[in-house]
TORPA-4810 file (N, C-alpha, C, O; in nm, 3 decimals):
<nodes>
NODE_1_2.306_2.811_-13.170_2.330_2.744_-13.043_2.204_2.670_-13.002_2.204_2.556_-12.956_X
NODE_2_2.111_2.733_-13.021_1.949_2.628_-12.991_1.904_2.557_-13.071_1.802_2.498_-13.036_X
NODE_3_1.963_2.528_-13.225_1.947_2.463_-13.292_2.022_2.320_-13.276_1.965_2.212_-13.294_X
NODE_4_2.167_2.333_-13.237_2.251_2.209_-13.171_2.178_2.183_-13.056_2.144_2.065_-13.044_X
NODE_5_2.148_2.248_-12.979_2.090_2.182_-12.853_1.944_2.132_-12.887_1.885_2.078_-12.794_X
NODE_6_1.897_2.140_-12.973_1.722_2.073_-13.018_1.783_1.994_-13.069_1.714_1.894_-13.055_X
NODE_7_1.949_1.941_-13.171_1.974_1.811_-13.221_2.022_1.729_-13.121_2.044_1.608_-13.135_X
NODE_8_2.040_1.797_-13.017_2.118_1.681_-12.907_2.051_1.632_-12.851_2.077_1.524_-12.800_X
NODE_9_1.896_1.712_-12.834_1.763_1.682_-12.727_1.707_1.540_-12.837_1.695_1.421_-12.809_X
NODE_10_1.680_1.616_-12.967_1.649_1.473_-13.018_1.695_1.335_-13.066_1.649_1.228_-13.107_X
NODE_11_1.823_1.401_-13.035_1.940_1.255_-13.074_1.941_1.156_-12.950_1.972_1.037_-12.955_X
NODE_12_1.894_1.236_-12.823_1.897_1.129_-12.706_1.730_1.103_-12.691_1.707_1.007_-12.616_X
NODE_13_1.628_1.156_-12.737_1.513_1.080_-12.766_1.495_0.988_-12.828_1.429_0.890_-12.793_X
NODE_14_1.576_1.013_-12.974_1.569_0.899_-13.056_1.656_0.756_-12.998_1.642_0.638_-13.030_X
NODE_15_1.727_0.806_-12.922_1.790_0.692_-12.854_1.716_0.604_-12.714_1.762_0.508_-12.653_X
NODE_16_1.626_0.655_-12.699_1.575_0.634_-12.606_1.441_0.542_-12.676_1.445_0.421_-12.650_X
NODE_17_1.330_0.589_-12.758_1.291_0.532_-12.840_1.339_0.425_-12.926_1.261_0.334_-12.955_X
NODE_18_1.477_0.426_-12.977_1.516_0.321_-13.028_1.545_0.182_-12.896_1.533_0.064_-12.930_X
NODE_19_1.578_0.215_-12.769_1.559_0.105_-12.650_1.433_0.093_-12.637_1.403_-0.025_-12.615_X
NODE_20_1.318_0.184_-12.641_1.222_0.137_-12.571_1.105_0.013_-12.761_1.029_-0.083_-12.765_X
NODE_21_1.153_0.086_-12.843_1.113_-0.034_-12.964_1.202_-0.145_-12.944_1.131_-0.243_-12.967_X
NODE_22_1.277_-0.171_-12.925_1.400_-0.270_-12.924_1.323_-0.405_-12.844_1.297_-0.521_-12.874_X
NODE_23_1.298_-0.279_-12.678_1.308_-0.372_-12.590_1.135_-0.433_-12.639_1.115_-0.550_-12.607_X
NODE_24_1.028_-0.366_-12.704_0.899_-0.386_-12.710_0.873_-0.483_-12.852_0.761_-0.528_-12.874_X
NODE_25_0.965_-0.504_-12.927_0.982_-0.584_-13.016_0.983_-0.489_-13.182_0.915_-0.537_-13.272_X
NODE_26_1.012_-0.442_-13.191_1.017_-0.327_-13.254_1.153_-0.333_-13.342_1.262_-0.368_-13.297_X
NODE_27_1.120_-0.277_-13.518_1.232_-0.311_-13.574_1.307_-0.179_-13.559_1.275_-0.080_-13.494_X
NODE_28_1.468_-0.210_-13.671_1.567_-0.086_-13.678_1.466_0.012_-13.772_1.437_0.130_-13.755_X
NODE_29_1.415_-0.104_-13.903_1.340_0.026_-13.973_1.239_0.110_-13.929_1.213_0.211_-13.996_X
NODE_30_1.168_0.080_-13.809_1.045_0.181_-13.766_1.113_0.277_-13.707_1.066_0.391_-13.704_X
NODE_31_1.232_0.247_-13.653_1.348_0.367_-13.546_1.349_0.446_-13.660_1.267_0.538_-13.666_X
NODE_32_1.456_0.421_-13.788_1.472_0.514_-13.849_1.357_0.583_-13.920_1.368_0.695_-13.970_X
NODE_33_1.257_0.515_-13.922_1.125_0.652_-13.977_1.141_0.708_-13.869_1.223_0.798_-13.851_X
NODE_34_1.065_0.663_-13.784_1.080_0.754_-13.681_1.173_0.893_-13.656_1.145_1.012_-13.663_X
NODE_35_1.262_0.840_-13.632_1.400_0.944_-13.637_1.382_1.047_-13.757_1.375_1.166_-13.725_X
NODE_36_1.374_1.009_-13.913_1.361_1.062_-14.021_1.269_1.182_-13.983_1.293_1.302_-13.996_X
NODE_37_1.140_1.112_-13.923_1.013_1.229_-13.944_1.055_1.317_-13.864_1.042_1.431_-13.909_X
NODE_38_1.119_1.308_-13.719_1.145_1.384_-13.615_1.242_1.534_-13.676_1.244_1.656_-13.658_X
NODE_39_1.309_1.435_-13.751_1.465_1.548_-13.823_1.340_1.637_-13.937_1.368_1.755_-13.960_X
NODE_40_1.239_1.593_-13.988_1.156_1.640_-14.074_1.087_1.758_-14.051_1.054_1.850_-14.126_X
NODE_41_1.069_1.734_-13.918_0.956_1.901_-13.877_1.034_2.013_-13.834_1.126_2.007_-13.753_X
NODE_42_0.994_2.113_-13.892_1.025_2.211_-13.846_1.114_2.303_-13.695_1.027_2.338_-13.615_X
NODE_43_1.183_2.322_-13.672_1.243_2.369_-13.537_1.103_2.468_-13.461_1.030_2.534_-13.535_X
NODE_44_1.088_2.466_-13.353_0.979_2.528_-13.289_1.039_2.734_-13.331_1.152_2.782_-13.344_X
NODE_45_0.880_2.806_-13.339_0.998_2.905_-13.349_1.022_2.976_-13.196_0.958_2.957_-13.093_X
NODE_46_1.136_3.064_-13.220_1.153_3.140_-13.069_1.101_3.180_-13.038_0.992_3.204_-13.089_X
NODE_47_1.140_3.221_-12.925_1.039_3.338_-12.849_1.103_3.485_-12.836_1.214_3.536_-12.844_X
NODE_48_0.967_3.523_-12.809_1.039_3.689_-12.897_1.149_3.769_-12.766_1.173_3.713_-12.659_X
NODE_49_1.198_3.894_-12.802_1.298_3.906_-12.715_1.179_3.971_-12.629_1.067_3.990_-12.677_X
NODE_50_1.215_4.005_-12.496_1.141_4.097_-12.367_1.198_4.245_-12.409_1.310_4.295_-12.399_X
NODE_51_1.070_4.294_-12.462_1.091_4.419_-12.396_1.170_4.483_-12.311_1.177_4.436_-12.198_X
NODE_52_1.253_4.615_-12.345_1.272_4.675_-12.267_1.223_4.787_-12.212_1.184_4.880_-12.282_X
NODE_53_1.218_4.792_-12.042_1.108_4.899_-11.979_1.195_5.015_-12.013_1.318_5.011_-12.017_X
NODE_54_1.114_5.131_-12.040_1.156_5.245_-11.999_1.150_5.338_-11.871_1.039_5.363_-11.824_X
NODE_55_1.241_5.380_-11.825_1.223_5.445_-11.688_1.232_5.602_-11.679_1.310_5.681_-11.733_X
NODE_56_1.146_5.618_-11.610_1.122_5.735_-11.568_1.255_5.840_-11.552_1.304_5.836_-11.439_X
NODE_57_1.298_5.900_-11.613_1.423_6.035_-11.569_1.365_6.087_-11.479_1.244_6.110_-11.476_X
NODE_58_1.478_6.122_-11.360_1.442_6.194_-11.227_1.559_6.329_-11.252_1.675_6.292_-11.272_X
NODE_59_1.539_6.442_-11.252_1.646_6.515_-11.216_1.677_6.575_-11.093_1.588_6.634_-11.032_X
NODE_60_1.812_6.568_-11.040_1.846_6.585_-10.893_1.840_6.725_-10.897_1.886_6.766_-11.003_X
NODE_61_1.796_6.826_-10.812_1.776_6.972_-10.743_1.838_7.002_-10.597_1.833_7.114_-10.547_X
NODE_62_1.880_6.923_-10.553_1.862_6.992_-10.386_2.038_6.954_-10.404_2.094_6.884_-10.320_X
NODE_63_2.092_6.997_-10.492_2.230_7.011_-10.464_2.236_7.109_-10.344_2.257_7.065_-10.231_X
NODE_64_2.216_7.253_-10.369_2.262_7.306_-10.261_2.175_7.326_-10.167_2.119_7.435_-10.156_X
NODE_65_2.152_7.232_-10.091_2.054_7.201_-9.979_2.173_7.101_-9.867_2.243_7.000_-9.879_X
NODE_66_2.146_7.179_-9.784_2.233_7.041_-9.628_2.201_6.940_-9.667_2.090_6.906_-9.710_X
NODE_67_2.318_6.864_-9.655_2.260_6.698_-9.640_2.258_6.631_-9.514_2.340_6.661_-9.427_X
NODE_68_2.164_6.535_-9.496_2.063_6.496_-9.396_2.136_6.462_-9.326_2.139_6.485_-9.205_X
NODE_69_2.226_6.385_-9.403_2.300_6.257_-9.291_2.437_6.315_-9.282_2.519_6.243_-9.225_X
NODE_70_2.488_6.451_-9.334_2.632_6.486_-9.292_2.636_6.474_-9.124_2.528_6.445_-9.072_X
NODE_71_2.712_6.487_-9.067_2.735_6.478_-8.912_2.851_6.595_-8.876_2.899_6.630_-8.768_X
NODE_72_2.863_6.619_-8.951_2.944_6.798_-8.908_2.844_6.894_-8.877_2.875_6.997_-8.816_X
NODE_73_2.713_6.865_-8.917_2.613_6.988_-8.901_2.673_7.052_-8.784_2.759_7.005_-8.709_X
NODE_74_2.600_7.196_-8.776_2.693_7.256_-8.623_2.580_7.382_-8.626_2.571_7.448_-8.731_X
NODE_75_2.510_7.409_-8.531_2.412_7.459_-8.473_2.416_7.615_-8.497_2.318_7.687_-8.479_X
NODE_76_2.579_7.675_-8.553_2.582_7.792_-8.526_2.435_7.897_-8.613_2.362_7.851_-8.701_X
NODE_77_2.430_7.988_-8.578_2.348_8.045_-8.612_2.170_8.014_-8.576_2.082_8.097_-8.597_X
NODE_78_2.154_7.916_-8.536_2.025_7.885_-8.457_2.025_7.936_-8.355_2.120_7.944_-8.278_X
NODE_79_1.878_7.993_-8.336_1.821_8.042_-8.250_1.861_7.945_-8.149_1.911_7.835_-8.172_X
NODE_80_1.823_8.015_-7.986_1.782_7.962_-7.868_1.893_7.965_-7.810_2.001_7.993_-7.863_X
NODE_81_1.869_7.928_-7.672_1.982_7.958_-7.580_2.121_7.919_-7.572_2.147_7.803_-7.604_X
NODE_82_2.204_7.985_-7.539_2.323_7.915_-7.501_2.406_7.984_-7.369_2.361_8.083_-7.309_X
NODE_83_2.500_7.934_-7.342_2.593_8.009_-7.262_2.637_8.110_-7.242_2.672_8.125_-7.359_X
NODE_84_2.669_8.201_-7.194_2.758_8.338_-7.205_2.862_8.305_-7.157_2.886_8.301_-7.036_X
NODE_85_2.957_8.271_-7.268_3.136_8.251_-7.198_3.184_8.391_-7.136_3.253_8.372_-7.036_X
NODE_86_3.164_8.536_-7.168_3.200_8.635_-7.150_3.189_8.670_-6.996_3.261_8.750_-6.938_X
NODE_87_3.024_8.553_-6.905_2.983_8.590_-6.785_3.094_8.557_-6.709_3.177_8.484_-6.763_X
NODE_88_3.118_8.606_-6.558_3.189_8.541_-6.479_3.124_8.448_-6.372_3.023_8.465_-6.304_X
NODE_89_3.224_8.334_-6.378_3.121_8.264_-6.306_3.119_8.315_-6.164_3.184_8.401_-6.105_X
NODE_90_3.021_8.231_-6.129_3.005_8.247_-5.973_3.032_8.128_-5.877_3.029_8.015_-5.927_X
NODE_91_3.061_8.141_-5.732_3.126_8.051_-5.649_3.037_7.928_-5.671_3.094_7.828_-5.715_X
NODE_92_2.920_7.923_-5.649_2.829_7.791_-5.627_2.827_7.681_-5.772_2.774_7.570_-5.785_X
NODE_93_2.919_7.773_-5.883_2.894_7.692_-6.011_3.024_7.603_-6.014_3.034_7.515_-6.100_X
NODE_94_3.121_7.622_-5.925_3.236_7.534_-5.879_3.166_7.383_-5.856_3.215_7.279_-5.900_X
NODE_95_3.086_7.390_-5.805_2.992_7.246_-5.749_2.913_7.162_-5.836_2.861_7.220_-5.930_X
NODE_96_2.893_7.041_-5.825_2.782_6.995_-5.920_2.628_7.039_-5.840_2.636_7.110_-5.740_X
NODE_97_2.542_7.010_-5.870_2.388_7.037_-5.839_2.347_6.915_-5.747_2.249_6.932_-5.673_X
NODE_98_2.393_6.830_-5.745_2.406_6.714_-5.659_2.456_6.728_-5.526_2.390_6.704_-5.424_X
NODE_99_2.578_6.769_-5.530_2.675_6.781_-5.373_2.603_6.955_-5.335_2.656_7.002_-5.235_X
NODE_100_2.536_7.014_-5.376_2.459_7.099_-5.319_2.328_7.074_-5.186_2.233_6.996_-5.177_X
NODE_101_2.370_7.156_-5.119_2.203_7.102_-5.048_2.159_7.222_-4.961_2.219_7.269_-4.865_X
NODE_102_2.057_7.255_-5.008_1.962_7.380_-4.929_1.906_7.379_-4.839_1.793_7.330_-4.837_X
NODE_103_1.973_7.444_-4.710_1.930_7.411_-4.582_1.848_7.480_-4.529_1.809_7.432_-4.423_X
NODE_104_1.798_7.584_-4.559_1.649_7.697_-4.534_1.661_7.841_-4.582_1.746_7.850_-4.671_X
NODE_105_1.611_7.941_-4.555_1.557_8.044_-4.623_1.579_8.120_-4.537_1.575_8.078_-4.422_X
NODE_106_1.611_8.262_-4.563_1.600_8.394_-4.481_1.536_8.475_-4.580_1.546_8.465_-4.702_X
NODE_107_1.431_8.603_-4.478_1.317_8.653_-4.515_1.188_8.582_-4.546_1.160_8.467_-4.513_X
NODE_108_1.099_8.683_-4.627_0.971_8.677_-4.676_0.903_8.715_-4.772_0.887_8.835_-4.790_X
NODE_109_0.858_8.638_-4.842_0.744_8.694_-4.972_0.912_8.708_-5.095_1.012_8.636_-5.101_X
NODE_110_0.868_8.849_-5.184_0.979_8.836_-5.294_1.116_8.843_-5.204_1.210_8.795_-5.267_X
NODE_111_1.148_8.885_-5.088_1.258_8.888_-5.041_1.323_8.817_-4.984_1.418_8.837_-4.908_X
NODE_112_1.241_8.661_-5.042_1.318_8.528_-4.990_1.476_8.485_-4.997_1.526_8.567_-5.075_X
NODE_113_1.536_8.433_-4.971_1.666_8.388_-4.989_1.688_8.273_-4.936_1.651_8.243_-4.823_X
NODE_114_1.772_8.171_-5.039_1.793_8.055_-4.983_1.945_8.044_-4.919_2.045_8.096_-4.967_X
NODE_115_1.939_7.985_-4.831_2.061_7.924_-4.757_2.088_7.753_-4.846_2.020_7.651_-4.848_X
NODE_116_2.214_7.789_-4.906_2.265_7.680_-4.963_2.412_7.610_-4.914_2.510_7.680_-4.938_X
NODE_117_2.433_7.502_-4.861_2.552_7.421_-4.813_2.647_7.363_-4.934_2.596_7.279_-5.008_X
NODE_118_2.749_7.395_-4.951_2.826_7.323_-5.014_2.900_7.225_-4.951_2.901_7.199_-4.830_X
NODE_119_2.976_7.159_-5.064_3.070_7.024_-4.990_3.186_7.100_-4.901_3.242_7.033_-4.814_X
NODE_120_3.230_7.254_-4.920_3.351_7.240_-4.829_3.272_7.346_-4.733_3.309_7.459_-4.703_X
NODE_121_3.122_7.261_-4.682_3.055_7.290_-4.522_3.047_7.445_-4.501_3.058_7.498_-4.390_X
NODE_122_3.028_7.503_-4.603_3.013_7.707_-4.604_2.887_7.743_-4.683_2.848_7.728_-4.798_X
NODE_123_2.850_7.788_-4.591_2.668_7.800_-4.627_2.633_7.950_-4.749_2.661_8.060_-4.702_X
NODE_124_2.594_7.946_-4.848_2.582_8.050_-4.949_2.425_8.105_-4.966_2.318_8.044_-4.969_X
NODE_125_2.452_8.222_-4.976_2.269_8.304_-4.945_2.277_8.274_-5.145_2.374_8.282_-5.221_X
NODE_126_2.098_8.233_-5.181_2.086_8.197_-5.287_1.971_8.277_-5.368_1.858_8.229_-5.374_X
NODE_127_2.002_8.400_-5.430_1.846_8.431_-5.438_1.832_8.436_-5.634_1.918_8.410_-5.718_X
NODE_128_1.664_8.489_-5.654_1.675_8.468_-5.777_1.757_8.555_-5.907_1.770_8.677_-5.908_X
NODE_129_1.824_8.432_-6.047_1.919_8.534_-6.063_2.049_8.469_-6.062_2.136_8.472_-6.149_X
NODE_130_2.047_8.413_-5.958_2.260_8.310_-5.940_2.249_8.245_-6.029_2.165_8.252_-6.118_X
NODE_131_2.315_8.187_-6.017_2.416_8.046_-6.114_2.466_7.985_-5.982_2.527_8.028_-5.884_X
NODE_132_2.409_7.858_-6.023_2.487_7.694_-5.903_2.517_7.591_-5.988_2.500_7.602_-6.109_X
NODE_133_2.547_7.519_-5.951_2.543_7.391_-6.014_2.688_7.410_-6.171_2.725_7.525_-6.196_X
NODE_134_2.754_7.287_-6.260_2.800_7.303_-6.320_2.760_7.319_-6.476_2.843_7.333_-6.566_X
NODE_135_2.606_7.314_-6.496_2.519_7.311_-6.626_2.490_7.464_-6.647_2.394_7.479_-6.723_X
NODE_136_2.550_7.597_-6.597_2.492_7.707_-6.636_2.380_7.690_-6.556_2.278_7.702_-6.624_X
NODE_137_2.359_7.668_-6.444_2.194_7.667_-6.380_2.147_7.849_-6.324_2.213_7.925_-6.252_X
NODE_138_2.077_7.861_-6.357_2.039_8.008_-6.359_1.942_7.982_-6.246_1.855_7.903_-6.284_X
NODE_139_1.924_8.024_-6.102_1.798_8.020_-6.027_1.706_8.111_-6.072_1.733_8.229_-6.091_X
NODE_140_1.538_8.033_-6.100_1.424_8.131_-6.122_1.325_8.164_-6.025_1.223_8.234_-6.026_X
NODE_141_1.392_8.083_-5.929_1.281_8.102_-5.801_1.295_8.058_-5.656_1.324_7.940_-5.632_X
NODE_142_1.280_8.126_-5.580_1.334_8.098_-5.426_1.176_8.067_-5.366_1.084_8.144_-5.394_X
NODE_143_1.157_7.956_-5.288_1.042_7.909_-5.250_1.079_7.871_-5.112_1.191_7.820_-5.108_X
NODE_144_1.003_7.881_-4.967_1.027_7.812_-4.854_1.081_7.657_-4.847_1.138_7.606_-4.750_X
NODE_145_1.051_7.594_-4.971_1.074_7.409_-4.954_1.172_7.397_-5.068_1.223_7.285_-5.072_X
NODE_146_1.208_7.466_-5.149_1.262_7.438_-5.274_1.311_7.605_-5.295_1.277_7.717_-5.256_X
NODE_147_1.454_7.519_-5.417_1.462_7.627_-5.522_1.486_7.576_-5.675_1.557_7.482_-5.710_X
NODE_148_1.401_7.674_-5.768_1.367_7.617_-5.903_1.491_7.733_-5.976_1.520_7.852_-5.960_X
NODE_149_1.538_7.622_-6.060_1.650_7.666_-6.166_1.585_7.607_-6.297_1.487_7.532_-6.302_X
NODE_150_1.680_7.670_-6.433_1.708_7.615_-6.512_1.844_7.609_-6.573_1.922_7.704_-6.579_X
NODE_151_1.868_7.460_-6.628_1.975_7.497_-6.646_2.025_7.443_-6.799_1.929_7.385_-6.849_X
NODE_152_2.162_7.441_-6.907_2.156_7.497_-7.004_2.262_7.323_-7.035_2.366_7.275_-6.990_X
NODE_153_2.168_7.285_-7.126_2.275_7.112_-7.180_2.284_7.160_-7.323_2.218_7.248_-7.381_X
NODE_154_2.379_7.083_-7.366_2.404_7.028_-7.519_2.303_6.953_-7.527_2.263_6.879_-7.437_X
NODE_155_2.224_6.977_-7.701_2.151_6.836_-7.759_2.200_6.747_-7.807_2.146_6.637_-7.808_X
NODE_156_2.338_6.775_-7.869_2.378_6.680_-7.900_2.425_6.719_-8.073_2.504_6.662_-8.148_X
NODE_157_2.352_6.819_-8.089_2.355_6.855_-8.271_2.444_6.990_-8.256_2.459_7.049_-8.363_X
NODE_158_2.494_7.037_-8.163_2.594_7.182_-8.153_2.495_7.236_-8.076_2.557_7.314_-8.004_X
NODE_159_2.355_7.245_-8.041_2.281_7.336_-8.011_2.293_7.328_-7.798_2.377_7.284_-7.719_X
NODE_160_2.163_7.395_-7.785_2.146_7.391_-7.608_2.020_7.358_-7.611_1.944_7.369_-7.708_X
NODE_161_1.991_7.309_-7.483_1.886_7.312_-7.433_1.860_7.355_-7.332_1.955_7.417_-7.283_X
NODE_162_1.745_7.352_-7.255_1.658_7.453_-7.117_1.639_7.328_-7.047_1.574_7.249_-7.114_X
NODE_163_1.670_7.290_-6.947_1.623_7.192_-6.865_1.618_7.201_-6.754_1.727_7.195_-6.697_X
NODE_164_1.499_7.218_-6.671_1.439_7.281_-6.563_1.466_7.156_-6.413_1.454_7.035_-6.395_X
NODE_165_1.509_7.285_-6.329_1.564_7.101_-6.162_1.506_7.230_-6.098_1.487_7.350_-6.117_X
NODE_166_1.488_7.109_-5.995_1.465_7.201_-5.823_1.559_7.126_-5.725_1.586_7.008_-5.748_X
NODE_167_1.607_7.184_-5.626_1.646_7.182_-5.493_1.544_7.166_-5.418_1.451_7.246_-5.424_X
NODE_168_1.541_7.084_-5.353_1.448_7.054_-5.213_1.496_7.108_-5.073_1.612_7.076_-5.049_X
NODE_169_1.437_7.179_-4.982_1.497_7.171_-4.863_1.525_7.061_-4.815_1.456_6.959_-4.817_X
NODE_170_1.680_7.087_-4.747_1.720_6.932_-4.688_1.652_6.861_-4.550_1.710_6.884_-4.444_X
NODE_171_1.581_6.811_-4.549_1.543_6.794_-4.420_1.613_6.699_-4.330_1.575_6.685_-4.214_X
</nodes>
């Protein structure tokens, strides 16, 4: 195949050469030496083939290993907090943490207690220990201006998280 295509390359040289002697005053017999010697030499030789690379063998191991990117993963058996479905709830966890509002305190020192208002206007004694709000909010602390909870979210991967709010007294 590269041998026809080197006769076709030089069959349209020689044609080209034979116009440009023609047009320069140039006879048929110098074309055909010409031409003759061209058909005379040797074909260029090829070029050699490329190498082929060899590559590195990897062997795969972590068959039985989780995979990264499944999206069923599911949290069970990890540590850290979660819910107790078994607890019963309590009245103030009817509410979100929002429509709550803490209107002051009875007692002193550890025997504080908060006074908490709900939306249907019935005031609830709050001390540490309850559950308010609809996140599992556990109160950890009854303070004259505030009360500090934490309370219990999804991450998002099956698991929970701890995420700490306060109540402000309403002023």
């Amino acid at each position: 195949m590269r041998t026809s295509m080197l006769r076709r390359v030089t069959g349209a040289v020689a044609l080209l050469v034979a116009l440009s002697l023609t047009a320069c005053g140039g006879s048929r017999g110098d074309l055909e030496k010409w031409v003759a010697e061209v058909k005379a030499r040797p074909a260029p030789p090829l070029e050699p083939l490329p190498t082929i690379q060899q590559f590195e063998t990897f062997e795969y191991t972590a068959q039985d290993l989780r995979d990264p990117f499944d999206q069923t993963f599911s949290g069970e058996g990890a540590g850290g907090p979660r819910p107790d479905p078994a607890r019963p709830k309590q009245t103030l966890e009817m509410f979100s943490l929002d429509s709550l509002k803490m209107v002051g305190t009875l007692g002193s020192g550890k025997n504080l207690v908060a006074l908490v208002m709900a939306p249907d206007k019935v005031t609830y004694r709050v001390k540490p220990g309850d559950y308010m709000g609809q996140s599992d909010g556990r109160v950890t602390g009854v303070f004259e201006d505030r009360i500090e909870l934490v309370e219990l979210v999804p991450d998002g991967a099956g698991g929970w998280l701890e995420r700490p709010a306060k109540m402000a007294l309403d002023n």
